[in-house]
N, C-alpha and C positions, 0 to 999 in steps of 0.2 A: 678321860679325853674322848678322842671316837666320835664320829660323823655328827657332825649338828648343821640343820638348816634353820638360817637368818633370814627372818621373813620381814623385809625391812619395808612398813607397812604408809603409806601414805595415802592411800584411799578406803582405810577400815574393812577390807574384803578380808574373811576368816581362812585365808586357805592353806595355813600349816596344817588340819585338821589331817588331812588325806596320809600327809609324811607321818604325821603322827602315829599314824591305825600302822603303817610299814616298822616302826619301832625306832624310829626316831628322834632324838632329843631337838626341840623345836624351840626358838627363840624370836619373838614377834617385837620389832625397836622400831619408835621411828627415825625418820631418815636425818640421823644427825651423827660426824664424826668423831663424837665422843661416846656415843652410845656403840657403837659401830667395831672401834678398840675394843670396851670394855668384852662384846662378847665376843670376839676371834679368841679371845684369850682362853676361853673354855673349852676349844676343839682344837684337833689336832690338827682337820683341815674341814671345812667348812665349804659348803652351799647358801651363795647368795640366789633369794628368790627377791625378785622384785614385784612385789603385788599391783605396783600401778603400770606395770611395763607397759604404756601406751606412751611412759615420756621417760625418760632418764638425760638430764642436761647434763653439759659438760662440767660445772662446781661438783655432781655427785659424782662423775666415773671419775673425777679427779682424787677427791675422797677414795675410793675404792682403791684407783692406782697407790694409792700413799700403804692402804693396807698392804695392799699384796707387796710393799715393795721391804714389809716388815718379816716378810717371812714366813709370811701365811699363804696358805693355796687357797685363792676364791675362784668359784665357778659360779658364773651367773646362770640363773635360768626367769626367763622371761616367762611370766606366772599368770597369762590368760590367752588360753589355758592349759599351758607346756605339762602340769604335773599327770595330764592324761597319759602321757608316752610311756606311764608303766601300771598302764591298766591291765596291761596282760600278766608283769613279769612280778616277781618276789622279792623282797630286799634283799636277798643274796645277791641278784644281779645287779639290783641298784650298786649294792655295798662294791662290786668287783669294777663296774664304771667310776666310782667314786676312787676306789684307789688308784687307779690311770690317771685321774686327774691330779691325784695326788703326788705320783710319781713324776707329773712333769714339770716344768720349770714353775718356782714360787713368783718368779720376779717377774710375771707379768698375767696381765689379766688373762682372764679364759673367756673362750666362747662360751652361750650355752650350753649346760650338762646334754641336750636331746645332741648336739653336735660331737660330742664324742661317739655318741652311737652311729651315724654318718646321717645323716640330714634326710635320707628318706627313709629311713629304718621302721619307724612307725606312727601310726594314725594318720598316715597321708599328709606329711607332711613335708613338704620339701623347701624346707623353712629354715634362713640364718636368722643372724643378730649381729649386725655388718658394725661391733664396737670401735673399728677405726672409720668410723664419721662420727664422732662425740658432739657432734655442731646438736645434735637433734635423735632424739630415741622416740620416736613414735611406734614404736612397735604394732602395737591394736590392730590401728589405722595404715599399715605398712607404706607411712610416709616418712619419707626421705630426703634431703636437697637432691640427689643425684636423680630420681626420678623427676617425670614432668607430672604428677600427681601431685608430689610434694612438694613443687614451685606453685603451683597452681593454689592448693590447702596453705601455704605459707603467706601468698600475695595479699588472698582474704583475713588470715588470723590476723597479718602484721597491720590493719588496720583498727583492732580493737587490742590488742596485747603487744609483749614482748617476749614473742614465741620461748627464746631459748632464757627466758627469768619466769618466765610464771611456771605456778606447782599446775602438778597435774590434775587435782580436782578444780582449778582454776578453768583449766583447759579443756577441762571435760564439761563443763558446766556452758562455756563457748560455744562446742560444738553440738551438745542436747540443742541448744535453743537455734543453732541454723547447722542442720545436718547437711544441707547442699554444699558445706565447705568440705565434706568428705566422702560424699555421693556421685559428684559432678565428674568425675571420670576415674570408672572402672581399671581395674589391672587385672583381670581375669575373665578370659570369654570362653564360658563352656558353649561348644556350638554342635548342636548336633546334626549332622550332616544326611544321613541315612535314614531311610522309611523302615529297612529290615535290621531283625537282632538276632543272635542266637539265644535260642531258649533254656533259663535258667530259673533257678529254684530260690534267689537269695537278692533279684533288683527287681524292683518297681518296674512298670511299663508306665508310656505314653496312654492316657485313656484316648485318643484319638489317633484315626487309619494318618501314618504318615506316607509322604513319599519323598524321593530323595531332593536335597536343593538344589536347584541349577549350578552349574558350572561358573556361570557368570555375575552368580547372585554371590556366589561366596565367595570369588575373586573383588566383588566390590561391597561386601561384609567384611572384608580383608582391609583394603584401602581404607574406608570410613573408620575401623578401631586403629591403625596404623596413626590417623589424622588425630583422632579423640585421644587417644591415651599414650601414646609415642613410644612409651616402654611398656611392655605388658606381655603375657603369658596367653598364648592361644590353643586352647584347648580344643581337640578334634573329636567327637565321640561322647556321647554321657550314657543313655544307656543302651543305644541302639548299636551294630556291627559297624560303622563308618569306610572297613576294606569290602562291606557289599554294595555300596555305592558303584552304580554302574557305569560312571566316571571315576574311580577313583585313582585312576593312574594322570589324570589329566590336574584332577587336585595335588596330589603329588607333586607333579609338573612343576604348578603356579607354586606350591610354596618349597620347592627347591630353588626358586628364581627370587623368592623371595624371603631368603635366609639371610639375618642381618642383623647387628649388634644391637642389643635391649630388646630385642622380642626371642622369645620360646615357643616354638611350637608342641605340643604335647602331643602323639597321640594314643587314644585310648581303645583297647581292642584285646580280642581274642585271638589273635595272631592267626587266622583260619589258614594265612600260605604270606608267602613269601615272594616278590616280584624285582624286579633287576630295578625298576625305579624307586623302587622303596630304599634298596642298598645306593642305588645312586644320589638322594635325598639324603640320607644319613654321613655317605661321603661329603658333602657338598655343604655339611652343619659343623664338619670338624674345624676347631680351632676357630670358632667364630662363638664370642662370649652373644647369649642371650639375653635375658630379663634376667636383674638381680644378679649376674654372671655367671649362673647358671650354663648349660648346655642348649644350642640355638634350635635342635630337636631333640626331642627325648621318644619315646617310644613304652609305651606303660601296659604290661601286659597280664591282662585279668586271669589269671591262673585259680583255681577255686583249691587245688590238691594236688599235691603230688602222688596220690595214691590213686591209680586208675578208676577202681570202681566204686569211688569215695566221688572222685569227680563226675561219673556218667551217673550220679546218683543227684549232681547237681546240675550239670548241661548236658543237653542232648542236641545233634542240629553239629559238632564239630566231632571231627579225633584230636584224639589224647595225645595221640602219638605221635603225631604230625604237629600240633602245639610243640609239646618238646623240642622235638628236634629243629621248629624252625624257633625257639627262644634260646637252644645254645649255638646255633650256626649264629644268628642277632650278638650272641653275648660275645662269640669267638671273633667279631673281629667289631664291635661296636662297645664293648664291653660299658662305660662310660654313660652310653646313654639309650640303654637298657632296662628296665625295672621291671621286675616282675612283683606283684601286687596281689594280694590275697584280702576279700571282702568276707569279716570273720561272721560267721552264722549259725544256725543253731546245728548244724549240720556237720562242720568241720573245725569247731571253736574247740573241743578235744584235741587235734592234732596241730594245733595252731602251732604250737613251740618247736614242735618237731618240722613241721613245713621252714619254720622261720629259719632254723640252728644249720638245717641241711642245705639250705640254697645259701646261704650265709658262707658256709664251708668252701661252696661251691663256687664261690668269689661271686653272686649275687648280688647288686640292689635291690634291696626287697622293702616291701613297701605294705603295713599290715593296716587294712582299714575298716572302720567301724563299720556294723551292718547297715544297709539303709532299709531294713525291716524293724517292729517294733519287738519282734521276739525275745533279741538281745542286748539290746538297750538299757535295759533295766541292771545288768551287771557292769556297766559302765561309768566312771565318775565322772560327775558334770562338776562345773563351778558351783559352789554351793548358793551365789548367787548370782539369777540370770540376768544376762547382758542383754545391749541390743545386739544383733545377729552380725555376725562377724562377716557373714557370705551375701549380705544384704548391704553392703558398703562397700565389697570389693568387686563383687562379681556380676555378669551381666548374660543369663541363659538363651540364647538361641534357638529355635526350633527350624527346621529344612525349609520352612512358607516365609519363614521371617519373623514369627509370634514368638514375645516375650512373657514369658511366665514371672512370676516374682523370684522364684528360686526353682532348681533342681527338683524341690521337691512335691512343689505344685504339679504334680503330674495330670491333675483334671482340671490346667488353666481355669484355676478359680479367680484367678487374679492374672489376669492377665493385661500387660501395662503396655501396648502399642505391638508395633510393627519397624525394626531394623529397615524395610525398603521403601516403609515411607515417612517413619520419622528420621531425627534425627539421634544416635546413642545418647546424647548429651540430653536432651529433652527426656530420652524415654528414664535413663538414670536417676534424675531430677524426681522423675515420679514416686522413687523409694522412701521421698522423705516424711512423708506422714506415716506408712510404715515403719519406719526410723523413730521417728518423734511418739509414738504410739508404744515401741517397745522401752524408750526409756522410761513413759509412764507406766510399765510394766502392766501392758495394757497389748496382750496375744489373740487375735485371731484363732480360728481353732485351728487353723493346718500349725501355724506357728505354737502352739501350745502345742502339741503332740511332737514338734520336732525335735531332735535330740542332735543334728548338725548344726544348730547355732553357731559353737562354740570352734568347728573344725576348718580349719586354715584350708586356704586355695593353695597358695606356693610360698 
């Protein structure tokens, strides 16, 4: 008997391979509930992977619920490209999350397997699989009815298709040939707010002198994604310090004032100190669902080590010590929406597990994410085949002047696609889609060839 994943396959993508190399017995069906019986019957509890998770209709979880309601434990894991979240660990740990699932109730379905581990646990992921809306599983695409992204991607499909009856390579084949039905508004605004960073050994810099954004520019940066995209995750920080914004108690301000159901505020930092408005902002985010119902601010803190001179070996420009202690004063009374976050590098990828195991203990959100160096990349699984870019459909990068890069990882605005203060988000979005339409003919650029974040989720 003993663990087997069902790769129940409906767009020919190979990706039991990865379970397999973990020492797993691997069974690849297509999506039909006869085939589906036949193999539950071989394990004792069982991992559904869904290969084409960009759609799962309600005839198929219907099917699934019939299984599970046979006495079998199913755990879904949405398979582009969740099997990353145990690129770090060993099937021993796979196997000891496997048996939680197993141990808990057969008679109904489960969330995804990365969800037992808690949703931000690893590769930056702060990612469900919200199985009570069965209307529509667009996974990929993180569209939804409940969002206004996925009324919007629905309005246009519903006039060539029957969104929730057609297969997914139907659907996929739709959206290749007009990408603007999944481009046209963003749900992730990395926006970097700050001209200064602290100096580290393991991110990318800006190639260009920044300075910080007005006060007033990013209050009405605010308004305009508010307008565009209604529900969405706002991101404070990418790689620059955002708390040395020499406004940033004034930012603060505006978005304590404007803490409010379907949006998330993120912010991203080095915790350099700690400010009464900051605590007052995180008061003022309690008990107010955000984006995805998530937390309305979060607070995400780039921790490189827990070992002092592990860390001053990676940043220089902060204290160690002073980090600490202002990230469990943060956890002691925000605990909730807290993260502390570890960028793994060639530097502290040895002590990764011990970092993870010990703030874990320590009732921690912790959050393990890929390098954005090319050093360690290469020990990392990707999909074994490439997609169009997962952060090039959701996400929309901000620079302090208002320049739009293609992505994060355009750092020397080589493509740079407008202006936030004089276009419009929706126009500048709109421009990804030759990008878009270029990676489905599997047809890369060279920043895009050398990328290795394709495949890694915003929220």
């Amino acid at each position: 008997m003993g663990v087997g994943l069902i790769i129940i396959d409906d767009l020919g993508l190979d990706l039991g391979i990865n379970y397999q190399k973990m020492g797993y017995k691997v069974k690849k069906i297509k999506p039909n509930i006869h085939d589906l019986v036949n193999s539950v019957k071989d394990f004792e509890y069982v991992v559904i992977s869904w290969s084409s998770s960009p759609f799962l209709s309600s005839s198929k979880i219907s099917d699934l619920v019939r299984i599970a309601q046979l006495g079998y434990d199913i755990v879904f894991i949405p398979n582009l490209p969740e099997f990353m979240e145990f690129e770090i660990w060993n099937s021993e740990f796979l196997s000891e999350k496997l048996n939680i699932a197993r141990l808990s109730s057969a008679s109904e379905v489960k969330k995804p397997l990365r969800n037992l581990l808690n949703s931000t646990e690893l590769d930056e992921s702060i990612y469900y699989t919200q199985l009570d809306y069965p209307d529509i599983r667009l996974f990929r695409w993180n569209l939804s009815p409940k969002f206004y992204k996925g009324l919007v991607a629905f309005e246009k499909l519903s006039k060539y298709i029957d969104v929730l009856e057609t297969s997914s390579a139907e659907l996929l084949s739709i959206i290749n040939k007009d990408p603007s039905i999944i481009l046209e508004v963003p749900t992730f605004y990395s926006i970097e707010i700050s001209g200064r960073f602290v100096d580290n050994r393991y991110l990318p810099n800006w190639r260009i002198d920044l300075e910080d954004m007005k006060l007033e520019n990013f209050e009405n940066l605010f308004n305009q994604a508010k307008e565009t995209s209604r529900n969405f995750a706002f991101s404070i920080g990418i790689y620059n310090e955002p708390m040395f914004h020499e406004n940033f108690e004034s930012i603060l301000e505006f978005v304590s004032k404007s803490i409010s159901e379907g949006i998330t505020f993120i912010l991203n930092t080095s915790l350099p100190y700690i400010s009464e408005k900051l605590i007052e902002t995180l008061k003022s985010s309690q008990n107010v669902k955000g984006y995805n119902d998530f937390s309305s601010f979060v607070v995400v803190v780039d921790l490189s080590s827990l070992d002092e001179d592990l860390f001053y070996s990676m940043k220089s420009g902060i204290d160690f010590g002073s980090v600490i202690r202002n990230i469990q004063e943060l956890k002691s009374k925000f605990p909730k929406n807290i993260f502390v976050k570890v960028f793994r590098n060639i530097y502290n990828n040895h002590r990764i597990q011990e970092f993870y195991l010990k703030l874990k203990s320590d009732g921690y959100n912790v959050i393990i994410s890929r390098s954005r160096l090319p050093e360690i990349n290469a020990i990392d699984l990707n999909l074994p085949e490439r997609i169009p870019c997962y952060k090039i459909q959701t996400s929309i990068v901000v620079l302090p002047n208002g320049n739009v890069p293609l992505c994060e990882v355009d750092t020397n605005l080589s493509f740079l696609l407008g202006n936030v203060f004089v276009e419009s988000i929706r126009d500048i979005s709109l421009k990804k889609v030759n990008f878009y339409s270029d990676h489905v003919l599997k047809n890369f650029n060279n920043m895009c060839e050398m990328c290795k974040l394709w495949d890694e989720y915003d929220l």
